[in-house]
The first five atom37 places (N, CA, C, CB, O) and aatype in JSON, in Angstrom:
{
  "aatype": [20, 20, 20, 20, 20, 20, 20, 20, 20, 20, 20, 20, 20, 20, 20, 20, 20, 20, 20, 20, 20, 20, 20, 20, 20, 20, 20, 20, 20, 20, 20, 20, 20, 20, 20, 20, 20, 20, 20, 20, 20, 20, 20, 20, 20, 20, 20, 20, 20, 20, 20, 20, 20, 20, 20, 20, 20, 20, 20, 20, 20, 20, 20, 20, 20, 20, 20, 20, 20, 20, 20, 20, 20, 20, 20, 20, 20, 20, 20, 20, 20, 20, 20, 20, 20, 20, 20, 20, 20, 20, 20, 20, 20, 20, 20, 20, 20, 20, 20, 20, 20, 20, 20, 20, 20, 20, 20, 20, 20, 20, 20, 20, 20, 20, 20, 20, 20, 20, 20, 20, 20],
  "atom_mask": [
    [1, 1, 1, 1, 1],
    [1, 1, 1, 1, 1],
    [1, 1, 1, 1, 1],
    [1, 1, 1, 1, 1],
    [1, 1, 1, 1, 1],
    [1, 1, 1, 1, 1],
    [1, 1, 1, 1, 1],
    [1, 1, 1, 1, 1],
    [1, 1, 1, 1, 1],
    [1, 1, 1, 1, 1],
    [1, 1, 1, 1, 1],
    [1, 1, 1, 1, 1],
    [1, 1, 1, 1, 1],
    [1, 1, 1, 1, 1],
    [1, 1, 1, 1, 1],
    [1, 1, 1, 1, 1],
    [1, 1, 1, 1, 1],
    [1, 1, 1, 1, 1],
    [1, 1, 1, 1, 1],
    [1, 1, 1, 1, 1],
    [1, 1, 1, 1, 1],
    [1, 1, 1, 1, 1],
    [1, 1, 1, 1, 1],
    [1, 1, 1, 1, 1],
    [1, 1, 1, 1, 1],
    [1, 1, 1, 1, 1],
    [1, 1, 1, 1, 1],
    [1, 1, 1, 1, 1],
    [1, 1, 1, 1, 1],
    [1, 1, 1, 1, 1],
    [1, 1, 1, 1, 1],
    [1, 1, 1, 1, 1],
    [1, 1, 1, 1, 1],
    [1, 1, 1, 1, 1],
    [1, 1, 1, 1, 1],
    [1, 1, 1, 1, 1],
    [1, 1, 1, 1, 1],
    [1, 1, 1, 1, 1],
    [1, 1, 1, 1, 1],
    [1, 1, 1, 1, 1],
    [1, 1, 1, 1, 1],
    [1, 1, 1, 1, 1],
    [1, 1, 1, 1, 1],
    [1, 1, 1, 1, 1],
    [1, 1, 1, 1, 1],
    [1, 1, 1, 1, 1],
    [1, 1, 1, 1, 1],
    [1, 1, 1, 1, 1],
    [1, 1, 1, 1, 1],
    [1, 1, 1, 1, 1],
    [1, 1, 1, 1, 1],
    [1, 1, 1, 1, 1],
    [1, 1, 1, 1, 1],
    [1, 1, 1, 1, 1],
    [1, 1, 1, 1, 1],
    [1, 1, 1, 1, 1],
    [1, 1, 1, 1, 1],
    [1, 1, 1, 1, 1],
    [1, 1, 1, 1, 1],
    [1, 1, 1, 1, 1],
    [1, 1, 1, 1, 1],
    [1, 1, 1, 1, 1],
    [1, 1, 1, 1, 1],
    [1, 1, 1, 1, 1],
    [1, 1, 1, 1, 1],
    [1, 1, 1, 1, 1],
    [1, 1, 1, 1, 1],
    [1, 1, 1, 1, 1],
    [1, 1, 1, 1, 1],
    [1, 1, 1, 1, 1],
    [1, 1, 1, 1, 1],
    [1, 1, 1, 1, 1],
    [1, 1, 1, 1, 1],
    [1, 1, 1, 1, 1],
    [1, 1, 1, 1, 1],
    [1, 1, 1, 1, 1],
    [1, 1, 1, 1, 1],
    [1, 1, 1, 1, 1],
    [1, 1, 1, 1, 1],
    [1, 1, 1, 1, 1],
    [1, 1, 1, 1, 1],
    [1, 1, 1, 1, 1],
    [1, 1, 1, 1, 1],
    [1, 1, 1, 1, 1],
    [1, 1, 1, 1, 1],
    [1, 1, 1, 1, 1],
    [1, 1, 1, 1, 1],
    [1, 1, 1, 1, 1],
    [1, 1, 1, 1, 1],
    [1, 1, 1, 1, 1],
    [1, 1, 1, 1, 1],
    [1, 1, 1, 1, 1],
    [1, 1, 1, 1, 1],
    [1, 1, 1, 1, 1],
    [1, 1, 1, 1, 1],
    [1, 1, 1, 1, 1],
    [1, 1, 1, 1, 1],
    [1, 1, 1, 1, 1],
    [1, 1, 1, 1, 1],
    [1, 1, 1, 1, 1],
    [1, 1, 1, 1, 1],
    [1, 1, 1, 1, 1],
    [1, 1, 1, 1, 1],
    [1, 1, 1, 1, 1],
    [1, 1, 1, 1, 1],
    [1, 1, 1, 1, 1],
    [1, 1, 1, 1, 1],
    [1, 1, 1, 1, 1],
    [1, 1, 1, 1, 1],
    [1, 1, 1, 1, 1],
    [1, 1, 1, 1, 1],
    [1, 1, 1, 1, 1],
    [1, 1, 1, 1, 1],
    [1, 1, 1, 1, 1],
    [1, 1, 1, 1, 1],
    [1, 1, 1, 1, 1],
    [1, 1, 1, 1, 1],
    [1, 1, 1, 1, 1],
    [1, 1, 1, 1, 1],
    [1, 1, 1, 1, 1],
    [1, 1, 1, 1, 1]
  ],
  "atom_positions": [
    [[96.35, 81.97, 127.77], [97.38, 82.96, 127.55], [98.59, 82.28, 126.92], [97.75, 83.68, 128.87], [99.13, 81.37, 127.54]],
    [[99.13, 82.74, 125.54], [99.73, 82.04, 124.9], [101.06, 83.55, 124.96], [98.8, 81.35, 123.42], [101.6, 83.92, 123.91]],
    [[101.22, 83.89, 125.63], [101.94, 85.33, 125.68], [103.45, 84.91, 125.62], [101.56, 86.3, 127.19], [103.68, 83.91, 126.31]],
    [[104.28, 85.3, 125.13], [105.66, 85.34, 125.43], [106.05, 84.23, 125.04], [106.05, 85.58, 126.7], [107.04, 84.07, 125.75]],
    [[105.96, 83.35, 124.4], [106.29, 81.81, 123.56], [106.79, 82.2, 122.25], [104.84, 80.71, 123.26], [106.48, 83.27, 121.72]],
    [[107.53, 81.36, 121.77], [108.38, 81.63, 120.52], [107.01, 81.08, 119.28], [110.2, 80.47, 120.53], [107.29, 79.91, 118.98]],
    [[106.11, 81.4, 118.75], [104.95, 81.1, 118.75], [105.29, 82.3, 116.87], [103.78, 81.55, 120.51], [105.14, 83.52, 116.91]],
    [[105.63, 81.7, 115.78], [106.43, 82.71, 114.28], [104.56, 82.83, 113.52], [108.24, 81.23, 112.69], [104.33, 83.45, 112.48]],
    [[103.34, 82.0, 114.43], [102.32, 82.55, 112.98], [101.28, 81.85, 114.01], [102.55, 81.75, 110.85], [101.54, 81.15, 114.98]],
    [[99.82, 82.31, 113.42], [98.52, 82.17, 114.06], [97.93, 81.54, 113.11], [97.78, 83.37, 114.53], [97.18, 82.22, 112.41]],
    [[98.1, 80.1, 112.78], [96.68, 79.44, 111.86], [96.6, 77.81, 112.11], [96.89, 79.68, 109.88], [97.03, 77.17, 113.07]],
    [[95.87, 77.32, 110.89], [95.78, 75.87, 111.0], [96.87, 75.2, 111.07], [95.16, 75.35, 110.06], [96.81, 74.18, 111.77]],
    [[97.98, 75.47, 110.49], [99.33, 74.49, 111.14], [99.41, 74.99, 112.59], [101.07, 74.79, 110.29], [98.86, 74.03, 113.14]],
    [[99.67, 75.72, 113.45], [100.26, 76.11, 114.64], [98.89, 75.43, 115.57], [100.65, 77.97, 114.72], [99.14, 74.83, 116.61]],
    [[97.19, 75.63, 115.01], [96.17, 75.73, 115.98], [95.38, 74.16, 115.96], [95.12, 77.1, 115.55], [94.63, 73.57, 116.75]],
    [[95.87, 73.89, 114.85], [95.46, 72.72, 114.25], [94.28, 72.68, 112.97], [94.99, 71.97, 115.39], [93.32, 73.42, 113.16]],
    [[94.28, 71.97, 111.85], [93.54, 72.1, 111.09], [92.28, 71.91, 111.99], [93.81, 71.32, 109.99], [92.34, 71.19, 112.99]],
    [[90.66, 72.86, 111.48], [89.86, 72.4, 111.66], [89.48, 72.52, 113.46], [90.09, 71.27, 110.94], [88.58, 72.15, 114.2]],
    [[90.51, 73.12, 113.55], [90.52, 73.86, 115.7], [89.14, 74.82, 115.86], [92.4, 75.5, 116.23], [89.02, 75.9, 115.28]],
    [[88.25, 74.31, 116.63], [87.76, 75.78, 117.11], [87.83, 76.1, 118.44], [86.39, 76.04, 116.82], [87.98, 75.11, 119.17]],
    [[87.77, 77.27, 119.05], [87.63, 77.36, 120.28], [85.92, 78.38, 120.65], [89.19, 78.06, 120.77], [85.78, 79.58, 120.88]],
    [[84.99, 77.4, 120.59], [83.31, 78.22, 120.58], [83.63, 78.71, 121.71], [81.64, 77.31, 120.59], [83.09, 79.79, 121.48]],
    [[84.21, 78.9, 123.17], [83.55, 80.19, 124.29], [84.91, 80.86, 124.67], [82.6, 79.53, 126.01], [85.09, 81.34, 125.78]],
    [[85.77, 80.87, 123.76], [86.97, 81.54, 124.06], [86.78, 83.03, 123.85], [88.09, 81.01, 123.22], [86.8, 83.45, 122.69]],
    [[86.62, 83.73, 124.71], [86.69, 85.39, 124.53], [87.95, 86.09, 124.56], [85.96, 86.08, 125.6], [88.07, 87.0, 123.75]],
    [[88.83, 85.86, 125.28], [90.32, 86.41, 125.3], [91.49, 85.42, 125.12], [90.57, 87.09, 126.64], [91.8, 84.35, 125.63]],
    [[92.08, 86.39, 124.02], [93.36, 85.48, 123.39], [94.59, 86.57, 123.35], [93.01, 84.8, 121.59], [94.83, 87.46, 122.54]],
    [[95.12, 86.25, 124.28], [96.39, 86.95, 124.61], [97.52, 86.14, 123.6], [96.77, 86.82, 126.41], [97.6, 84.92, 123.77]],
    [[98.49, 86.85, 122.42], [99.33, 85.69, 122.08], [100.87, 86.83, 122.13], [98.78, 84.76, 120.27], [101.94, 86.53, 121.61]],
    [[100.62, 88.02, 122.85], [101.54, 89.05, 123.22], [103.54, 88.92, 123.36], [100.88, 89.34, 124.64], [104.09, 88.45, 124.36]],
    [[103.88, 89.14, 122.82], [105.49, 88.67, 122.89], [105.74, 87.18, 122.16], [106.02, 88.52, 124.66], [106.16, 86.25, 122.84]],
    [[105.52, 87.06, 121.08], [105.82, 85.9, 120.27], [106.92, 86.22, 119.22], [104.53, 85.41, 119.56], [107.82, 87.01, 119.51]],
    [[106.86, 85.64, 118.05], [107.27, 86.4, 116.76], [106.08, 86.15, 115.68], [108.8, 85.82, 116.14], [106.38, 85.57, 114.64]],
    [[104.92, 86.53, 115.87], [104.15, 85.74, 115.25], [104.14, 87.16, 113.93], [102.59, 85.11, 116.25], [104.05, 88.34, 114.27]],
    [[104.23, 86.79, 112.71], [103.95, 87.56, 111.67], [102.86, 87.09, 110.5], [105.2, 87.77, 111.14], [102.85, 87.47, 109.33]],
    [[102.3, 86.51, 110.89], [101.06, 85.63, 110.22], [99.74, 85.7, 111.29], [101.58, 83.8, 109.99], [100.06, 85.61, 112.47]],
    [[98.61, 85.81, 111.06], [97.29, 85.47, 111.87], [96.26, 85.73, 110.78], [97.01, 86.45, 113.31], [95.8, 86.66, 110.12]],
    [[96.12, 84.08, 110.99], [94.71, 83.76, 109.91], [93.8, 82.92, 110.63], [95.06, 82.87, 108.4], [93.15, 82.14, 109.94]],
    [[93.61, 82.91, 111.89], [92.62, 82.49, 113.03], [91.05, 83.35, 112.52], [93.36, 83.12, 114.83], [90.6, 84.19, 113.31]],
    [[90.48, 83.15, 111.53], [89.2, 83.81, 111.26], [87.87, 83.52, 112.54], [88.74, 83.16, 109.68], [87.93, 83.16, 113.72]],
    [[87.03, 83.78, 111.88], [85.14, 83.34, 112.9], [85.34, 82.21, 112.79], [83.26, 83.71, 112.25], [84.29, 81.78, 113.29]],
    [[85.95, 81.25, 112.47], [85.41, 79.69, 112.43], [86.18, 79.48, 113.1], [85.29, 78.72, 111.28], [85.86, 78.43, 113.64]],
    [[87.72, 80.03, 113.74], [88.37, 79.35, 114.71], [87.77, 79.72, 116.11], [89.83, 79.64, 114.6], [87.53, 78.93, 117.02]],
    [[87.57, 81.03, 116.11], [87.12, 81.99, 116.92], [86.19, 83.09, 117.44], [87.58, 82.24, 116.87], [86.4, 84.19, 117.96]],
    [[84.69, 82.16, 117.0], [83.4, 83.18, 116.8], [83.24, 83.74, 118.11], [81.9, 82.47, 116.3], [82.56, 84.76, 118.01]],
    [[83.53, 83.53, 119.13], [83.13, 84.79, 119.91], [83.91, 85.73, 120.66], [82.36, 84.46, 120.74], [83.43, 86.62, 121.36]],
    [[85.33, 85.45, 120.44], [86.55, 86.21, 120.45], [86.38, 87.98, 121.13], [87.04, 86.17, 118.75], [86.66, 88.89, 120.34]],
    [[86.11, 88.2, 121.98], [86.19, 89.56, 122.01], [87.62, 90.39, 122.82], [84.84, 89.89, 122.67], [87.4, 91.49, 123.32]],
    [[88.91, 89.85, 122.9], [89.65, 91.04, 122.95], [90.64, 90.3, 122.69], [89.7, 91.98, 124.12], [91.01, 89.42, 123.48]],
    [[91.36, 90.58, 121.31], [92.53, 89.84, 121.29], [93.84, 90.62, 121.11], [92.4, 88.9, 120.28], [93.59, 91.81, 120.9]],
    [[95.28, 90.32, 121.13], [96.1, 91.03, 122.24], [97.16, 90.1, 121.32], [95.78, 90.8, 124.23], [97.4, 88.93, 121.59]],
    [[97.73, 90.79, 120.23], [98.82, 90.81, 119.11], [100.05, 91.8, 118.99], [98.12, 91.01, 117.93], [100.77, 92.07, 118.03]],
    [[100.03, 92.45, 120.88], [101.22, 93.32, 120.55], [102.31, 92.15, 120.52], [101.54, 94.63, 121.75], [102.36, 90.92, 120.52]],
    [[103.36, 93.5, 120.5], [105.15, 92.49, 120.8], [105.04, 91.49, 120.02], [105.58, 91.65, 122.5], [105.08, 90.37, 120.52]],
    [[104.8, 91.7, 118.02], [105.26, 90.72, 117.49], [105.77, 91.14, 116.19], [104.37, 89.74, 117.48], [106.35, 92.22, 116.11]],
    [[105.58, 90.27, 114.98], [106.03, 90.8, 113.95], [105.37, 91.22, 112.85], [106.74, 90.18, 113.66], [105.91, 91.39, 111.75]],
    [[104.16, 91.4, 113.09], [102.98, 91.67, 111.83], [103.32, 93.1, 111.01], [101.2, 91.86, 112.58], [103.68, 94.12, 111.6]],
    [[103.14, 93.01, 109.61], [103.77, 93.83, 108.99], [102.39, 94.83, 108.93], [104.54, 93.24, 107.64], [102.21, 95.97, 109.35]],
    [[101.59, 93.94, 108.28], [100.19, 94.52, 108.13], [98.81, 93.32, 108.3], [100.2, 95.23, 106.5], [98.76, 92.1, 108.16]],
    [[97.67, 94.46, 108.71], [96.58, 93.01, 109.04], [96.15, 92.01, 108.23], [95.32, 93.33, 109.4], [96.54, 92.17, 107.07]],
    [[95.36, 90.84, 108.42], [95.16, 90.16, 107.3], [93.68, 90.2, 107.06], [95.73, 88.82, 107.37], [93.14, 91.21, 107.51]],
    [[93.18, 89.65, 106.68], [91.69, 89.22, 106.2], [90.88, 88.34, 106.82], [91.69, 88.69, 105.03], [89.65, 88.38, 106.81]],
    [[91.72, 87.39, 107.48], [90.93, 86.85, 108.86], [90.75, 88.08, 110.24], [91.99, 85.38, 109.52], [89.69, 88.27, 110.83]],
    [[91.83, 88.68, 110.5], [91.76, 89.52, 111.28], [90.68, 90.48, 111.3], [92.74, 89.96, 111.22], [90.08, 90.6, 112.37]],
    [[90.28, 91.24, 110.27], [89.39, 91.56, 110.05], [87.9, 91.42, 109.9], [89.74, 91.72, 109.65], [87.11, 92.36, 109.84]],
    [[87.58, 90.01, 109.82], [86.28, 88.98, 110.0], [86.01, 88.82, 111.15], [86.37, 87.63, 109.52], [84.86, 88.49, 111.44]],
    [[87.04, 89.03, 112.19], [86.62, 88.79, 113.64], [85.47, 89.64, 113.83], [87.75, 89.13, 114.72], [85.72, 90.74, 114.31]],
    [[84.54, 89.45, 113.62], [83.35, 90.88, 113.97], [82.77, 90.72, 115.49], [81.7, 90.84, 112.75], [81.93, 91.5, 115.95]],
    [[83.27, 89.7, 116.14], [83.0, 90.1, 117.67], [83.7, 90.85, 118.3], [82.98, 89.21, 118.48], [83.22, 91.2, 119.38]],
    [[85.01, 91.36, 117.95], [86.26, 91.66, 118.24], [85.53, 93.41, 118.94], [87.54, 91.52, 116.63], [84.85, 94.25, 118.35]],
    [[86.06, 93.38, 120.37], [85.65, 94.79, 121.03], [87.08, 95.32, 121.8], [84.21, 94.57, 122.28], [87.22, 96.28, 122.56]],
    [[88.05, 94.36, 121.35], [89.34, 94.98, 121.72], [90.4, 94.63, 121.12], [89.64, 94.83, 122.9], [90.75, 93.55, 121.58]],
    [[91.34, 95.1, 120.05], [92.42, 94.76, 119.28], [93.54, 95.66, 119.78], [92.12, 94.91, 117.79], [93.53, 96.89, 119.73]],
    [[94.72, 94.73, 120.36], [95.63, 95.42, 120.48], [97.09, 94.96, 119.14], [95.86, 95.25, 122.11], [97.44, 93.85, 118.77]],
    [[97.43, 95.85, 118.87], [98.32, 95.63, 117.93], [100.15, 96.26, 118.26], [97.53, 96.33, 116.64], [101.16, 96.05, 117.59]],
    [[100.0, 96.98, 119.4], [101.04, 97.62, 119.02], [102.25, 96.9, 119.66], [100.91, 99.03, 119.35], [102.16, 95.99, 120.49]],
    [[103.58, 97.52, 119.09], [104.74, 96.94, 119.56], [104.87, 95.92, 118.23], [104.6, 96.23, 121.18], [105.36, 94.81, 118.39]],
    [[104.35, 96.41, 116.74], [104.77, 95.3, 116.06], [105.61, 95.98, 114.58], [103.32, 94.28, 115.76], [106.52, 96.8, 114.75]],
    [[105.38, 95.73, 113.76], [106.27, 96.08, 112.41], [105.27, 96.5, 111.56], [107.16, 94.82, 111.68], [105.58, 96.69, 110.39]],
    [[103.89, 96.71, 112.0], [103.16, 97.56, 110.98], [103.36, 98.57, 109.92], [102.57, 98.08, 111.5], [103.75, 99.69, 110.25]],
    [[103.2, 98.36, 109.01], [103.81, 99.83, 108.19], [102.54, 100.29, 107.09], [105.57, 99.43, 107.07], [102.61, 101.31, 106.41]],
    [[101.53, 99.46, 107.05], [100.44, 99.76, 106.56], [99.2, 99.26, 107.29], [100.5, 99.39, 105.37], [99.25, 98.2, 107.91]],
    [[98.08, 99.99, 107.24], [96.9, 99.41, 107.98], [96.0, 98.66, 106.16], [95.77, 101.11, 109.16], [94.8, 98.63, 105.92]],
    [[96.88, 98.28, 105.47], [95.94, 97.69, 104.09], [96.24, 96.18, 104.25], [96.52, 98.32, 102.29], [97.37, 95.71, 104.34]],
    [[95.02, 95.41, 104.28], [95.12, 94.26, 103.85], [95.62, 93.59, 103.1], [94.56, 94.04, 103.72], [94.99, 93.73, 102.06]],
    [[96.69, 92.68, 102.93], [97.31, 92.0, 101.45], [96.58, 90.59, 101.25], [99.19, 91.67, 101.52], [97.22, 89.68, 101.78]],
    [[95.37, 90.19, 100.61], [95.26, 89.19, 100.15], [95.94, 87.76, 99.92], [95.07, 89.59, 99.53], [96.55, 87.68, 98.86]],
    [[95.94, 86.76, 100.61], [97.35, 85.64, 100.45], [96.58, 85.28, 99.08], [97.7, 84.0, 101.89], [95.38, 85.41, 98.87]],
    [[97.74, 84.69, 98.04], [97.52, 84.53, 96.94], [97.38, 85.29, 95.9], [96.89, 84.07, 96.99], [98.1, 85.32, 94.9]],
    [[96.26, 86.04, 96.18], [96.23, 87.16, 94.97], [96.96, 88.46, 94.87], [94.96, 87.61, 94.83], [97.07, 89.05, 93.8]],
    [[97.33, 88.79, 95.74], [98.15, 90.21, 95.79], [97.57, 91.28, 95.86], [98.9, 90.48, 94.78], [98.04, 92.39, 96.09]],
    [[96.38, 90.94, 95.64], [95.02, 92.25, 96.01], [95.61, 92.48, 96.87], [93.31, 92.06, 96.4], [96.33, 91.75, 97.55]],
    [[95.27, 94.02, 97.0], [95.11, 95.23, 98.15], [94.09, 95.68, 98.62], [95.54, 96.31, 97.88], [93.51, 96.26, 97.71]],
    [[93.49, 95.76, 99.61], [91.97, 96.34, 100.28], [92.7, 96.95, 101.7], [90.48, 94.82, 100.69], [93.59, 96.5, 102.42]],
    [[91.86, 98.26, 101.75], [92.36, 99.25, 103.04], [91.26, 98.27, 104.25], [91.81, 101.52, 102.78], [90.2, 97.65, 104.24]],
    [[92.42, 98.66, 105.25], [92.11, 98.26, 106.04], [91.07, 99.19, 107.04], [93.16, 97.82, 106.36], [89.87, 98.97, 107.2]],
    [[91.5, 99.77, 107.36], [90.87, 101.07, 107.8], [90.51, 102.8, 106.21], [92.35, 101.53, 109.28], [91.21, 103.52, 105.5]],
    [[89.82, 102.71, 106.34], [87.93, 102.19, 106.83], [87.27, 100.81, 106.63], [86.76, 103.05, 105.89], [86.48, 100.15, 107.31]],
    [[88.0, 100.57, 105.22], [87.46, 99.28, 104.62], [87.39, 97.97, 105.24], [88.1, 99.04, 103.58], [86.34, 97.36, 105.06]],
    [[88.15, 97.5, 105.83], [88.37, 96.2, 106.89], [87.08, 96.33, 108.14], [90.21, 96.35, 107.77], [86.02, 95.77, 108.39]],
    [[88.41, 98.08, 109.06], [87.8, 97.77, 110.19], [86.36, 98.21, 110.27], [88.53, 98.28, 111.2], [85.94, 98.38, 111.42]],
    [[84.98, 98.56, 108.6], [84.37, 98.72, 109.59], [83.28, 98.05, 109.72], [84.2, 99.76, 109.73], [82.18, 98.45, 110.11]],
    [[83.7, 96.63, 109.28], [83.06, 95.19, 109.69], [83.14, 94.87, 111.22], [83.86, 93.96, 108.91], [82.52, 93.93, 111.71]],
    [[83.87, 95.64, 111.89], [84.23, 95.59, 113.11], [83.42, 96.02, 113.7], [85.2, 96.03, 113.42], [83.99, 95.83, 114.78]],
    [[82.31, 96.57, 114.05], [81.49, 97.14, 114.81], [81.09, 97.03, 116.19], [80.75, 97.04, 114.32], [80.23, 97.69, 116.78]],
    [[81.88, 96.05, 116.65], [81.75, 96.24, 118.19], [83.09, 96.69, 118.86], [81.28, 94.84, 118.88], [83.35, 96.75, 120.06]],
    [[83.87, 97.0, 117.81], [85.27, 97.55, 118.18], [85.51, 98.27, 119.39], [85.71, 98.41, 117.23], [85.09, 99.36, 118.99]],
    [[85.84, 98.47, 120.45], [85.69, 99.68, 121.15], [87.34, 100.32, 121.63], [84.63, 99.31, 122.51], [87.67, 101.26, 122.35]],
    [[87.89, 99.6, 121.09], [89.39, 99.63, 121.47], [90.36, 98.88, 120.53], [89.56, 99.01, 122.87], [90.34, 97.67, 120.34]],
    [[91.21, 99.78, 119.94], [92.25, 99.74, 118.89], [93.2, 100.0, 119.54], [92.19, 100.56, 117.77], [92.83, 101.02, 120.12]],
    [[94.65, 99.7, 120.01], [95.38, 99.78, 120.18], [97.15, 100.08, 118.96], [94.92, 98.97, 120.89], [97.86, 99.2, 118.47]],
    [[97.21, 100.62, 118.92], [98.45, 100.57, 117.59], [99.98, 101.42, 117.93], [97.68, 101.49, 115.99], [100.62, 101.77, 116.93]],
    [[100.45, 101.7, 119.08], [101.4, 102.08, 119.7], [102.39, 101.61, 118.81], [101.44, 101.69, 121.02], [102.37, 100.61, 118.09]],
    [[103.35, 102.53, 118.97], [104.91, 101.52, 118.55], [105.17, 100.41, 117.0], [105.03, 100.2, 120.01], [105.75, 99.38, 116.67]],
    [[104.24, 101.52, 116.42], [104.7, 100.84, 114.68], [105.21, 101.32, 113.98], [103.92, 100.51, 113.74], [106.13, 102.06, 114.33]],
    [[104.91, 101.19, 112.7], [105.31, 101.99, 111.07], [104.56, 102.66, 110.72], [105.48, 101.28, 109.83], [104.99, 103.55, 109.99]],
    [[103.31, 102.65, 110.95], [102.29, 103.4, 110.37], [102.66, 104.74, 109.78], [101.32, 103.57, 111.33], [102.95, 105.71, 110.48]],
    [[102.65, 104.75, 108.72], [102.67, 106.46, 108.39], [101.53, 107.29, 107.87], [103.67, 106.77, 107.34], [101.3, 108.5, 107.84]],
    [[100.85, 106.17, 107.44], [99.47, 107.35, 106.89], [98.05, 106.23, 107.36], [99.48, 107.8, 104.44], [98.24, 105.17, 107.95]],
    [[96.99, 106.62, 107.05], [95.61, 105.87, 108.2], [94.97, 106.14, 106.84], [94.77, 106.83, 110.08], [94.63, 107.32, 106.86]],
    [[94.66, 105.61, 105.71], [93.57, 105.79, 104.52], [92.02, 105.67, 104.69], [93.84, 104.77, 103.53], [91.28, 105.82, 103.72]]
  ]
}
């Protein structure tokens, strides 16, 4: 439980290059400022409920979305204002919902309370 730590992004600088965690199922990182998470399947293949309220994510990323063990995403309490993926680097756009989440298939719980969201594509 990494909850409530001043904790600004989720990847290889913060987790360490080249980190995995193989039997980690729950990753609480709840009350941070984290506005970055690029923790994909290779940090985190069997990941099933991870717990990203109370932070600063604008919108999801593309690792987030690869999590395909993922059976519980909580998001809310953050700065969401789109559910579309932004590509780092290229500036591509891909929807997140349908398009992202529905690599997700063991999803069983979305959480998204307390954002920006204005429209669900």
């Amino acid at each position: 439980d990494l909850s409530d730590n001043r904790l600004r992004a989720a990847g290889a600088a913060e987790f360490g290059a080249g980190t995995c965690f193989p039997a980690l199922a729950v990753l609480r990182l709840r009350g941070n400022r984290i506005d970055s998470f690029e923790l994909g399947p290779s940090v985190l293949p069997r990941i099933e409920t991870l717990d990203l309220s109370a932070n600063l994510l604008r919108a999801p990323s593309a690792a987030l979305c690869a999590l395909e063990t993922l059976r519980a995403l909580r998001l809310g309490h953050n700065a969401l204002e789109s559910l579309i993926v932004q590509h780092a680097g290229t500036g591509a756009r891909r929807a997140w919902v349908p398009s992202g989440l529905h690599q997700l298939t063991r999803l069983g719980e979305l959480s998204l309370p307390q954002n920006r969201v204005r429209d669900v594509p």
